[in-house]
PDB file of N, CA, C, O and CB in Angstrom:
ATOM      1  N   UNK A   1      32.253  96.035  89.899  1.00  0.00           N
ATOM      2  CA  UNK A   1      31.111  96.178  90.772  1.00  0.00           C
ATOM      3  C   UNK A   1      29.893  95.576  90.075  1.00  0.00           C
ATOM      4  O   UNK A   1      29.658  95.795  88.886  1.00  0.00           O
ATOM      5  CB  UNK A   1      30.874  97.669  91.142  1.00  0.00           C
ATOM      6  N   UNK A   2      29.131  94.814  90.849  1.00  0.00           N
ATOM      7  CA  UNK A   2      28.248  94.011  90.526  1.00  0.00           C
ATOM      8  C   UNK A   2      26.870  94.906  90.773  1.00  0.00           C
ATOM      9  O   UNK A   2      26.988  95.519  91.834  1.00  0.00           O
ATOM     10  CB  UNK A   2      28.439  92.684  91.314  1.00  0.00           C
ATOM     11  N   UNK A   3      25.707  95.147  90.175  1.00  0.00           N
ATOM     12  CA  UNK A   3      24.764  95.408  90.484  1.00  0.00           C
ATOM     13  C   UNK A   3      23.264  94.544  90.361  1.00  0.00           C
ATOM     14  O   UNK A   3      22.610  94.750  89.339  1.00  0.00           O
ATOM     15  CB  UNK A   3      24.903  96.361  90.024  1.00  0.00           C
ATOM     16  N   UNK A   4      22.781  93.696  91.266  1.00  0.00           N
ATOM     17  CA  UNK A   4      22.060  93.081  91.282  1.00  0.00           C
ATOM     18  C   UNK A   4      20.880  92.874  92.322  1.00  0.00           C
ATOM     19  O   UNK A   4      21.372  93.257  93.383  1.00  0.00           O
ATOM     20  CB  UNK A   4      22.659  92.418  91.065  1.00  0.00           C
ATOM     21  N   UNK A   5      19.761  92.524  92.532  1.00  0.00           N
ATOM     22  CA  UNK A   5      19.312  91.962  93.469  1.00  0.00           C
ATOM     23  C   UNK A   5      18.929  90.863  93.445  1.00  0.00           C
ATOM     24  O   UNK A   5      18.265  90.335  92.553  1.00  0.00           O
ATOM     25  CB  UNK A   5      18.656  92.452  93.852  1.00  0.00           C
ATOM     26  N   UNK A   6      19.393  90.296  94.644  1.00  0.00           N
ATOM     27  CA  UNK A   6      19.605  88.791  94.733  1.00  0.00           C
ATOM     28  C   UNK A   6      18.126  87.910  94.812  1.00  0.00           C
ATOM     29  O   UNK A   6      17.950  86.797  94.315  1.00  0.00           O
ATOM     30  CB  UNK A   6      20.550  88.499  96.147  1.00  0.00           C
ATOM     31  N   UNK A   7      17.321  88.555  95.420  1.00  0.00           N
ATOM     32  CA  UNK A   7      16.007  88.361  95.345  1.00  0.00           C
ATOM     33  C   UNK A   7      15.452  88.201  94.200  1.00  0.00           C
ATOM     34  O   UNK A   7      14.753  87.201  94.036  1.00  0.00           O
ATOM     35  CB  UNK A   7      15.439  89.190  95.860  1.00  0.00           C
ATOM     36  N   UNK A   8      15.649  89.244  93.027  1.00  0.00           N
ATOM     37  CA  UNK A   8      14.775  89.009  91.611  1.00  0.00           C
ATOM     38  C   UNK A   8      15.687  88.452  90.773  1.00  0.00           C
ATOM     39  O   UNK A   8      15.125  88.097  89.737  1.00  0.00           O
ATOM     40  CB  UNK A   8      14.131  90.356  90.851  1.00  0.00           C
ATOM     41  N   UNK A   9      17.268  88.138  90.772  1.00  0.00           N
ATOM     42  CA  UNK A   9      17.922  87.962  89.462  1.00  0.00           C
ATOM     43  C   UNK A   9      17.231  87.015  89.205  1.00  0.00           C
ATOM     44  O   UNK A   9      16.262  87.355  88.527  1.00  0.00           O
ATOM     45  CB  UNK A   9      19.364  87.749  89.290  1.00  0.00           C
ATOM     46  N   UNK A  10      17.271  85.847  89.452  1.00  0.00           N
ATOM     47  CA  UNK A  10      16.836  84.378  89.113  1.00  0.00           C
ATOM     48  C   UNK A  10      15.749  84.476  87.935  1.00  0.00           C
ATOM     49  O   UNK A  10      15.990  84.213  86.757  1.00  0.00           O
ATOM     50  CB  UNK A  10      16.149  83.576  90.512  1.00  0.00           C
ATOM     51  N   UNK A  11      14.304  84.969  88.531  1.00  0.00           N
ATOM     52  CA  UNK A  11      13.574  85.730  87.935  1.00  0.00           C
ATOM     53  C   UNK A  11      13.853  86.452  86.510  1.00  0.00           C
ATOM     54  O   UNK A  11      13.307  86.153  85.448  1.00  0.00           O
ATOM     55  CB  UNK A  11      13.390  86.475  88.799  1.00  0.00           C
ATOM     56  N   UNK A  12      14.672  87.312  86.682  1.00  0.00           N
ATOM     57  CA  UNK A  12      14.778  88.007  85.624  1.00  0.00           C
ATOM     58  C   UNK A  12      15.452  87.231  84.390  1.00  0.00           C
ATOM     59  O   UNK A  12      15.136  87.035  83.217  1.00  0.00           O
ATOM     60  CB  UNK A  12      15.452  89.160  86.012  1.00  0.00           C
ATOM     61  N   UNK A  13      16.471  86.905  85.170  1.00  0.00           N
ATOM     62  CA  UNK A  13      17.336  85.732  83.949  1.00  0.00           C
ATOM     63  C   UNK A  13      16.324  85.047  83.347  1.00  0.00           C
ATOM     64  O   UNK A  13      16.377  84.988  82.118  1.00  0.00           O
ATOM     65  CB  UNK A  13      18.450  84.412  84.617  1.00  0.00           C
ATOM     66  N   UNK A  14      15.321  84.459  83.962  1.00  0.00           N
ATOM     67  CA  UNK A  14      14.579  83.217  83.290  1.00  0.00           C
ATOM     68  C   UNK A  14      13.366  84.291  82.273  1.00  0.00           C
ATOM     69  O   UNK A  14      13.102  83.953  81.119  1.00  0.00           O
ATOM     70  CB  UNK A  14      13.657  81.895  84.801  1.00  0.00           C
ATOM     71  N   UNK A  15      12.916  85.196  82.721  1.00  0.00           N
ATOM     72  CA  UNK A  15      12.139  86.196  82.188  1.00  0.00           C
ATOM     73  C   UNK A  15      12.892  86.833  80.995  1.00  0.00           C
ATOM     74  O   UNK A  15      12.221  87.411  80.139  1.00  0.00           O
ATOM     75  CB  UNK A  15      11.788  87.193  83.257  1.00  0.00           C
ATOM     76  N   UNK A  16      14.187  86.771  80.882  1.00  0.00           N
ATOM     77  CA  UNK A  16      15.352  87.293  79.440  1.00  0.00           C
ATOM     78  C   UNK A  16      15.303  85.835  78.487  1.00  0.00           C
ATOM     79  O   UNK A  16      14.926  85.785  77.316  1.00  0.00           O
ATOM     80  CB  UNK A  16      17.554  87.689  80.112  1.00  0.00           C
ATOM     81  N   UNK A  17      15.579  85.174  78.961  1.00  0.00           N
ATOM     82  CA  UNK A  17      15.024  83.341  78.023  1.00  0.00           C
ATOM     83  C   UNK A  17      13.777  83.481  77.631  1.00  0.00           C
ATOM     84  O   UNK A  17      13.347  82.906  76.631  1.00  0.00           O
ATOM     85  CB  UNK A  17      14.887  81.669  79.081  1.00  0.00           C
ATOM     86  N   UNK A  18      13.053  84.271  78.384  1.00  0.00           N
ATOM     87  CA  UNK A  18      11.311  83.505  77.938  1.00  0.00           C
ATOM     88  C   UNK A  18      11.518  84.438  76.452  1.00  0.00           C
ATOM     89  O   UNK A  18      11.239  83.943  75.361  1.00  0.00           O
ATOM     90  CB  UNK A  18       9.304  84.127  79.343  1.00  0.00           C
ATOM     91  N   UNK A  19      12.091  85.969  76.614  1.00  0.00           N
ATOM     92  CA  UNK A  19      12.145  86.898  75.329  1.00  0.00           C
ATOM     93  C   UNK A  19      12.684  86.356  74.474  1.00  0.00           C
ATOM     94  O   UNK A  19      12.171  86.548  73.372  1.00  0.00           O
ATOM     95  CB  UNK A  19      12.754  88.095  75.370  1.00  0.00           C
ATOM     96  N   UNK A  20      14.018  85.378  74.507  1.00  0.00           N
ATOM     97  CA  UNK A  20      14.914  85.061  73.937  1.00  0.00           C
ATOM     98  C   UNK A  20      13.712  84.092  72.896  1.00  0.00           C
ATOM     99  O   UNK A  20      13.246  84.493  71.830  1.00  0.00           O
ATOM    100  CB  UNK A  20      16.202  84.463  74.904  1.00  0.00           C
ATOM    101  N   UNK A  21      13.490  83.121  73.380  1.00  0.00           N
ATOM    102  CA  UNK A  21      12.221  82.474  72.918  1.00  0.00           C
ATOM    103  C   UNK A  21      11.380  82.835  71.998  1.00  0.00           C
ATOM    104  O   UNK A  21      11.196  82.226  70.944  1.00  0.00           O
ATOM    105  CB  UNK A  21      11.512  82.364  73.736  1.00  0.00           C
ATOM    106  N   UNK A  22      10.829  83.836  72.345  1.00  0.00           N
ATOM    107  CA  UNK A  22       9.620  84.461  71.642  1.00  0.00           C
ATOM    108  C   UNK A  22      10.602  85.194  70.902  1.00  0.00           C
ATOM    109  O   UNK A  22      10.042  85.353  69.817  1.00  0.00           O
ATOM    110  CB  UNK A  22       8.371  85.344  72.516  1.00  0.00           C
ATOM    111  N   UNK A  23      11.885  85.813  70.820  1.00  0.00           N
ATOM    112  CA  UNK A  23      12.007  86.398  69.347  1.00  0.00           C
ATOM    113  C   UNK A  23      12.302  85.042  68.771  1.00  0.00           C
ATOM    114  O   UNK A  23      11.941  85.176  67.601  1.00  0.00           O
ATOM    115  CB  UNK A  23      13.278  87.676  69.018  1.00  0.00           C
ATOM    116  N   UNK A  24      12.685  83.986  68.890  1.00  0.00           N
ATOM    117  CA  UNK A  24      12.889  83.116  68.053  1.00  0.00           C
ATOM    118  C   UNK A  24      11.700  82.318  67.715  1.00  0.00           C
ATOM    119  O   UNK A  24      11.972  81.418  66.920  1.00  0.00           O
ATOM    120  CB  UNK A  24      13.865  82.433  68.459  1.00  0.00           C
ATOM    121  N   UNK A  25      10.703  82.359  68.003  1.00  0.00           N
ATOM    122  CA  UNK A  25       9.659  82.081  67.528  1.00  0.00           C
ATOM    123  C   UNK A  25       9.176  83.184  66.408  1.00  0.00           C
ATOM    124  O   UNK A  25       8.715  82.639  65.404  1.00  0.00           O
ATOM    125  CB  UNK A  25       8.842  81.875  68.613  1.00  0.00           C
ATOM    126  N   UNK A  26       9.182  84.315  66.377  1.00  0.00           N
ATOM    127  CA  UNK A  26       9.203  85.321  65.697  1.00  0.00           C
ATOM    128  C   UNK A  26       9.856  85.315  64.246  1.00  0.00           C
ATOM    129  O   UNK A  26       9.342  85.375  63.129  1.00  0.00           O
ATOM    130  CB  UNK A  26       9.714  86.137  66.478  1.00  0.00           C
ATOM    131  N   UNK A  27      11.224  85.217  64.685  1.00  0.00           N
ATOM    132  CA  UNK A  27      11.753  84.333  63.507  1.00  0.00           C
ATOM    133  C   UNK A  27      11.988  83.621  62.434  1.00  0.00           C
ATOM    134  O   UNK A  27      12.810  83.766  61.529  1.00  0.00           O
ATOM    135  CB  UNK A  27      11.860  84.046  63.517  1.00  0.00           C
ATOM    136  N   UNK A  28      10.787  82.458  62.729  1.00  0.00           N
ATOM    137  CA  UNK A  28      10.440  81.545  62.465  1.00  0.00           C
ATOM    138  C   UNK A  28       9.027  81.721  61.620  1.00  0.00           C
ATOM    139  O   UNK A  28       8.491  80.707  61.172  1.00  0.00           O
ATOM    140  CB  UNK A  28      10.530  80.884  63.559  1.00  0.00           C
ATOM    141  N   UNK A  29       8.384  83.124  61.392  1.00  0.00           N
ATOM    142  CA  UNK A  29       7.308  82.974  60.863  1.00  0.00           C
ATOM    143  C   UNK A  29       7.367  84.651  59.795  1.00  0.00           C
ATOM    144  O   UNK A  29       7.153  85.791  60.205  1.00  0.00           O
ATOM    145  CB  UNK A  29       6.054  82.670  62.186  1.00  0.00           C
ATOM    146  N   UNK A  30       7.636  84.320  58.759  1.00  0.00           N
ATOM    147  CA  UNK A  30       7.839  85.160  57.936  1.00  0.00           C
ATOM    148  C   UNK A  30       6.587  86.407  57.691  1.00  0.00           C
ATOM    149  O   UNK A  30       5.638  85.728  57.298  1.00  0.00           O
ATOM    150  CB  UNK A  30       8.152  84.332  56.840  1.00  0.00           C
ATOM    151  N   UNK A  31       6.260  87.420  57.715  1.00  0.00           N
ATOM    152  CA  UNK A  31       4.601  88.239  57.796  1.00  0.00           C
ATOM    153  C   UNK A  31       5.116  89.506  56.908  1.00  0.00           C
ATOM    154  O   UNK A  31       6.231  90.018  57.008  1.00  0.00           O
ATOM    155  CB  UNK A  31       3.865  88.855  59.793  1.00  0.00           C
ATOM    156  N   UNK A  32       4.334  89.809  56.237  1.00  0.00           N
ATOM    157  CA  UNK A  32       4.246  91.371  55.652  1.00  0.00           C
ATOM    158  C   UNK A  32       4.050  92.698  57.046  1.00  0.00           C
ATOM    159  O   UNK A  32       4.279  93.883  56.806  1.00  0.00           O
ATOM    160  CB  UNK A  32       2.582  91.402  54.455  1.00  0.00           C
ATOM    161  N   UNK A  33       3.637  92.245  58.327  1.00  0.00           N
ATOM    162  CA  UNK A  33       3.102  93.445  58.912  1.00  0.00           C
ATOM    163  C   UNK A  33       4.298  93.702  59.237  1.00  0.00           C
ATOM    164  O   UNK A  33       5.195  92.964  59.644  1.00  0.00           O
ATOM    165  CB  UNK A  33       2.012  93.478  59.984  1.00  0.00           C
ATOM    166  N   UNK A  34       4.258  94.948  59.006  1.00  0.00           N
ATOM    167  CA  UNK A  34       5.698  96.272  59.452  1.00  0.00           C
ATOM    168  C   UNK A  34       6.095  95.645  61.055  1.00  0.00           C
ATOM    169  O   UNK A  34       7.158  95.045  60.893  1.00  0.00           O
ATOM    170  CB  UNK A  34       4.900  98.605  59.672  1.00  0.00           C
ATOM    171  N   UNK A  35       5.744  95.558  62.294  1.00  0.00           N
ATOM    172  CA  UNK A  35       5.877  95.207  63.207  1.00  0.00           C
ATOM    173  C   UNK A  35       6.751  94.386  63.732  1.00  0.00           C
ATOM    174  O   UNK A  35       7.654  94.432  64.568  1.00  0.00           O
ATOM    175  CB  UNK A  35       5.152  95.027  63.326  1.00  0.00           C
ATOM    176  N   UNK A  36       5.953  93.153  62.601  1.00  0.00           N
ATOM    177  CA  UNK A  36       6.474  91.991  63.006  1.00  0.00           C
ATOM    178  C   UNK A  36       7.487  91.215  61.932  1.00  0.00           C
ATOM    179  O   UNK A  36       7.413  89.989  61.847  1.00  0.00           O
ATOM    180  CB  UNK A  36       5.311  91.185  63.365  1.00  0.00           C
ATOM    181  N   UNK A  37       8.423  91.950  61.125  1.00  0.00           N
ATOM    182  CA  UNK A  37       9.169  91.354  60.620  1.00  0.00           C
ATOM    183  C   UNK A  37      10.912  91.210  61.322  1.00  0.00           C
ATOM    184  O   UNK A  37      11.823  91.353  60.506  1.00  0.00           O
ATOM    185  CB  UNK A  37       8.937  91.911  59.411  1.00  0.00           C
ATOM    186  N   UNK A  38      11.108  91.066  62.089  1.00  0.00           N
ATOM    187  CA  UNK A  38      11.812  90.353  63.058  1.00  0.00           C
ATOM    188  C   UNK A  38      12.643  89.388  61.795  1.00  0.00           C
ATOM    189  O   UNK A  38      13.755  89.717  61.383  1.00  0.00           O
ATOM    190  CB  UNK A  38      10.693  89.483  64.343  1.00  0.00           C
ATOM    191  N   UNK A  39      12.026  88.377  61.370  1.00  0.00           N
ATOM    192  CA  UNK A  39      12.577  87.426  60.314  1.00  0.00           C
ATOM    193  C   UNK A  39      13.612  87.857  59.430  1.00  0.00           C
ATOM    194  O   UNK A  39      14.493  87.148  58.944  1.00  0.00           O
ATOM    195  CB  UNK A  39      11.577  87.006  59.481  1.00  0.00           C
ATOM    196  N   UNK A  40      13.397  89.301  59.233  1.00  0.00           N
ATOM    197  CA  UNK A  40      14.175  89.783  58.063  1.00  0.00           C
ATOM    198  C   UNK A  40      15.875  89.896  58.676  1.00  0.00           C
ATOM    199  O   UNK A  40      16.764  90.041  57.837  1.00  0.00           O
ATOM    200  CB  UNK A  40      13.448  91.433  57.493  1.00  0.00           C
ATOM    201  N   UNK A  41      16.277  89.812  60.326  1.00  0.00           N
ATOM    202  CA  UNK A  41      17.013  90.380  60.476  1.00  0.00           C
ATOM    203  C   UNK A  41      17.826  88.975  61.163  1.00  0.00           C
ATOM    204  O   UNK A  41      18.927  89.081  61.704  1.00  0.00           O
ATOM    205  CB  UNK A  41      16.642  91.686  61.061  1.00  0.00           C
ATOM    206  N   UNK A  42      16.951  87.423  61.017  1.00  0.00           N
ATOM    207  CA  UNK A  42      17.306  86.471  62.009  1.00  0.00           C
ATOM    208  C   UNK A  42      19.008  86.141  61.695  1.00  0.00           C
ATOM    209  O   UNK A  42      19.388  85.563  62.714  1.00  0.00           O
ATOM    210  CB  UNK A  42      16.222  85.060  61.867  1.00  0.00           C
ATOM    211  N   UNK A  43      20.099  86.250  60.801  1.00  0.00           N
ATOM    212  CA  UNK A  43      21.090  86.390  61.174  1.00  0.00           C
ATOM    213  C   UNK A  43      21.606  86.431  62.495  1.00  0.00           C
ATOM    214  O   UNK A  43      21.903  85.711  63.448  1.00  0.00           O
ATOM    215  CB  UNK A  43      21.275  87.097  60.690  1.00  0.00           C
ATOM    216  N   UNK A  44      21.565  87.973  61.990  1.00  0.00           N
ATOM    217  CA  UNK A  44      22.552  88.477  63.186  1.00  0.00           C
ATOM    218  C   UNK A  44      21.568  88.583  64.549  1.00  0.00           C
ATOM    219  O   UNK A  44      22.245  88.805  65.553  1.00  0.00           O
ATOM    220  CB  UNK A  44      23.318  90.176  62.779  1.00  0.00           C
ATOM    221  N   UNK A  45      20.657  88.515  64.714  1.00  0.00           N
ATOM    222  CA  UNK A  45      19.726  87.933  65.852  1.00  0.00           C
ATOM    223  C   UNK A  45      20.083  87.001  66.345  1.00  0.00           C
ATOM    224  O   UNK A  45      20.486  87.041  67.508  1.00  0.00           O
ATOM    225  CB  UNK A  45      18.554  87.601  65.606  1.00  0.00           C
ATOM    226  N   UNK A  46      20.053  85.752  65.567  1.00  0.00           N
ATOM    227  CA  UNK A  46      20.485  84.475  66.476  1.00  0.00           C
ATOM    228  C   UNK A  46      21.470  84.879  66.845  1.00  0.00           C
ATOM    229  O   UNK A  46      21.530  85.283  68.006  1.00  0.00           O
ATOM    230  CB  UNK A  46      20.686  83.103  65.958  1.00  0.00           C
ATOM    231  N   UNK A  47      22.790  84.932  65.875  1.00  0.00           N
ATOM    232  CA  UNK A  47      24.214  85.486  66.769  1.00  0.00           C
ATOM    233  C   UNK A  47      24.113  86.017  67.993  1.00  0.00           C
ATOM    234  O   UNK A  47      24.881  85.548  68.834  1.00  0.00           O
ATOM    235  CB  UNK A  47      24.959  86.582  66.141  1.00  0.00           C
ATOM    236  N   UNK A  48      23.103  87.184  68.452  1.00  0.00           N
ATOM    237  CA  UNK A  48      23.330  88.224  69.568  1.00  0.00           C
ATOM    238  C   UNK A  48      22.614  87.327  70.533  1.00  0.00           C
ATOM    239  O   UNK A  48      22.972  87.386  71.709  1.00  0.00           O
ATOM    240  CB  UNK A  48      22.679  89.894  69.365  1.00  0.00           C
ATOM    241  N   UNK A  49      21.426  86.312  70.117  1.00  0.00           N
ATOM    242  CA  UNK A  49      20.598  85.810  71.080  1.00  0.00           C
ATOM    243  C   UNK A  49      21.825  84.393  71.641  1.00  0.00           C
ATOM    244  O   UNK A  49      22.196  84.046  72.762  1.00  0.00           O
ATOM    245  CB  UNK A  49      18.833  85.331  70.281  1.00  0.00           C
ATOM    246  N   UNK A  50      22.019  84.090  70.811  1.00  0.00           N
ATOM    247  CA  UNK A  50      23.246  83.020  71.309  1.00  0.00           C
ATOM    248  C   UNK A  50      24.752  83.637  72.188  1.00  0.00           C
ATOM    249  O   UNK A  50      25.407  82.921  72.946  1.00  0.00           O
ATOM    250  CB  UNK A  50      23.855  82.271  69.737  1.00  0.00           C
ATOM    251  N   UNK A  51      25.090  85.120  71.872  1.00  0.00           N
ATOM    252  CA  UNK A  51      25.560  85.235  73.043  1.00  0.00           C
ATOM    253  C   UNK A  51      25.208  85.506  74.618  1.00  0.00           C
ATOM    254  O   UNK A  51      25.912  85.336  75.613  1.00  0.00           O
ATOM    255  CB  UNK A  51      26.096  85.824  72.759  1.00  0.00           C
ATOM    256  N   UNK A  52      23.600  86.085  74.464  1.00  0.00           N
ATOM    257  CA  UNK A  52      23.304  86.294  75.600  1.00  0.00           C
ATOM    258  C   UNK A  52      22.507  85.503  76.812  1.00  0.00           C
ATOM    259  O   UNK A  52      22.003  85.879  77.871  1.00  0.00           O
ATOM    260  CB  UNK A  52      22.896  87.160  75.357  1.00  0.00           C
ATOM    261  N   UNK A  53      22.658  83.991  76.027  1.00  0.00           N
ATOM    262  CA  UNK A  53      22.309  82.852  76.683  1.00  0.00           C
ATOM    263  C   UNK A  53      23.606  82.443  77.382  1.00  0.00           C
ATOM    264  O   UNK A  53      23.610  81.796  78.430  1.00  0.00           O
ATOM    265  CB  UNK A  53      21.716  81.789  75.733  1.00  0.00           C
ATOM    266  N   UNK A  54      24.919  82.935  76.622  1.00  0.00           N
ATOM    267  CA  UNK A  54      26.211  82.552  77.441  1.00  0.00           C
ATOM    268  C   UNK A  54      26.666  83.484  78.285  1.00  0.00           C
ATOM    269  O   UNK A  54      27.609  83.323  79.060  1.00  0.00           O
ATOM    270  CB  UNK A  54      27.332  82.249  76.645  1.00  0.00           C
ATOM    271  N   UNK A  55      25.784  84.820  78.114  1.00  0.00           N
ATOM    272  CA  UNK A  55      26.102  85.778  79.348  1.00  0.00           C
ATOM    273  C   UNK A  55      24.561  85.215  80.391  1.00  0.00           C
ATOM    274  O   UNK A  55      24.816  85.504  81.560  1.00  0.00           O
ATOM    275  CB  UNK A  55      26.128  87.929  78.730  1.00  0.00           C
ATOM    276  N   UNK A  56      23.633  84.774  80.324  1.00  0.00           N
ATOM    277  CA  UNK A  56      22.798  84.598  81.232  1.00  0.00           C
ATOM    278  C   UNK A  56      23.241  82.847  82.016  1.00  0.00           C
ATOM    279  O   UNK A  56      22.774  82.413  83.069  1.00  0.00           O
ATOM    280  CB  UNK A  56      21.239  84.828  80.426  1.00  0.00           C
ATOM    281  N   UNK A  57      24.007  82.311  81.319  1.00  0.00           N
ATOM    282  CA  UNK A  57      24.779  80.926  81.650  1.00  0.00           C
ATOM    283  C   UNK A  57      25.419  81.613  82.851  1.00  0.00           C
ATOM    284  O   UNK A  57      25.125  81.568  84.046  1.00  0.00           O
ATOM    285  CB  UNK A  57      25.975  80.186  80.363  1.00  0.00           C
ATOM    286  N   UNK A  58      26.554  82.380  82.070  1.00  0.00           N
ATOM    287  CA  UNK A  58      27.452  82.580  83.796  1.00  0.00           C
ATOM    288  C   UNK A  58      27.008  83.535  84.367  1.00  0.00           C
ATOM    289  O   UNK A  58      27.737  83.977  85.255  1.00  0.00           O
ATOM    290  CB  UNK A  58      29.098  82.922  83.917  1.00  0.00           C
ATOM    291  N   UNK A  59      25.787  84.196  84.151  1.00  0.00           N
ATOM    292  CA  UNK A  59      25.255  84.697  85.294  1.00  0.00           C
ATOM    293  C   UNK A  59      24.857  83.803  86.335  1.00  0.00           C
ATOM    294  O   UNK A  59      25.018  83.980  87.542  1.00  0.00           O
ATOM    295  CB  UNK A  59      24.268  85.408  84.988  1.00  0.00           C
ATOM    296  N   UNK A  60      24.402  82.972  85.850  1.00  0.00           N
ATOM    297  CA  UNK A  60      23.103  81.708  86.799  1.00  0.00           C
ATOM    298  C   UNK A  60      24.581  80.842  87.694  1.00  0.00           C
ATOM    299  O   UNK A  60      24.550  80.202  88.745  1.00  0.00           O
ATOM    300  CB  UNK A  60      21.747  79.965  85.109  1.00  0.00           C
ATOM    301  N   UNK A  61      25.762  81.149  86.785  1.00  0.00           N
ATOM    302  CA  UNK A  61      26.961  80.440  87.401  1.00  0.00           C
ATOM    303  C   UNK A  61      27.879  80.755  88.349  1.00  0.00           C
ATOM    304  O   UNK A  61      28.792  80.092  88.840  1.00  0.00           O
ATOM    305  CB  UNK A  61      27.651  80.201  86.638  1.00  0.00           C
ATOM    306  N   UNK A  62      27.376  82.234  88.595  1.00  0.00           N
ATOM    307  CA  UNK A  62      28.623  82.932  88.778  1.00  0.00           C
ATOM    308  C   UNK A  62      27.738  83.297  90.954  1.00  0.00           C
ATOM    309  O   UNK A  62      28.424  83.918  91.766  1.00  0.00           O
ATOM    310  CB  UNK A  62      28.963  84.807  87.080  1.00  0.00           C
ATOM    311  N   UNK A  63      26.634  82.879  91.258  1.00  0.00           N
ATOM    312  CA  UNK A  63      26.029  82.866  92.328  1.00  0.00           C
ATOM    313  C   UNK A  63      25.489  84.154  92.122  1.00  0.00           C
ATOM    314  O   UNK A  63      25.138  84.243  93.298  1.00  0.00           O
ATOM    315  CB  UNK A  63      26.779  82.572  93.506  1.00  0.00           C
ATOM    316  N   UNK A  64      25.106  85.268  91.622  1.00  0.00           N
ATOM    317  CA  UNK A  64      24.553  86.160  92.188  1.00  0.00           C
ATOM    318  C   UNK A  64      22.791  86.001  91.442  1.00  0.00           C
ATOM    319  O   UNK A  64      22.151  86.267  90.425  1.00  0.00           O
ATOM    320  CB  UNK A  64      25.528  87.575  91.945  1.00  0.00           C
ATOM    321  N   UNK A  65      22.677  85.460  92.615  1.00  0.00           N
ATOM    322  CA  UNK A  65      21.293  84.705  92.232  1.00  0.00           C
ATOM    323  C   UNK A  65      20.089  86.010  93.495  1.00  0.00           C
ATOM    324  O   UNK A  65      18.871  85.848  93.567  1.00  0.00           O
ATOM    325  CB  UNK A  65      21.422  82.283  92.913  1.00  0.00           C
TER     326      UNK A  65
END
């Protein structure tokens, strides 16, 4: 069972990329503030962010738009 609305997925998918993005920009910039060290963990980050570009792939593929 699928749960979606067809009206916002599109939306949302592209709104999960824009995050995908910005943690990888995040990433990319090493900081002492507690907050924002993101960097420390970019491993296994990219890994999880690279699968969920192939679950937002066959979402965008699969029609439930």
């Amino acid at each position: 069972m699928v749960f979606s609305n067809p009206a916002t997925m599109a939306d949302y998918l592209q709104l999960s990329e824009l995050y995908l993005q910005e943690l990888e920009h995040a990433m990319e910039h090493a900081t002492q503030e507690p907050e924002q060290q993101v960097w420390r963990y970019r491993e296994g980050l990219q890994i999880r962010i690279t699968e969920v570009r192939k679950i937002i792939a066959v979402l965008k593929k699969s029609g439930h738009k």
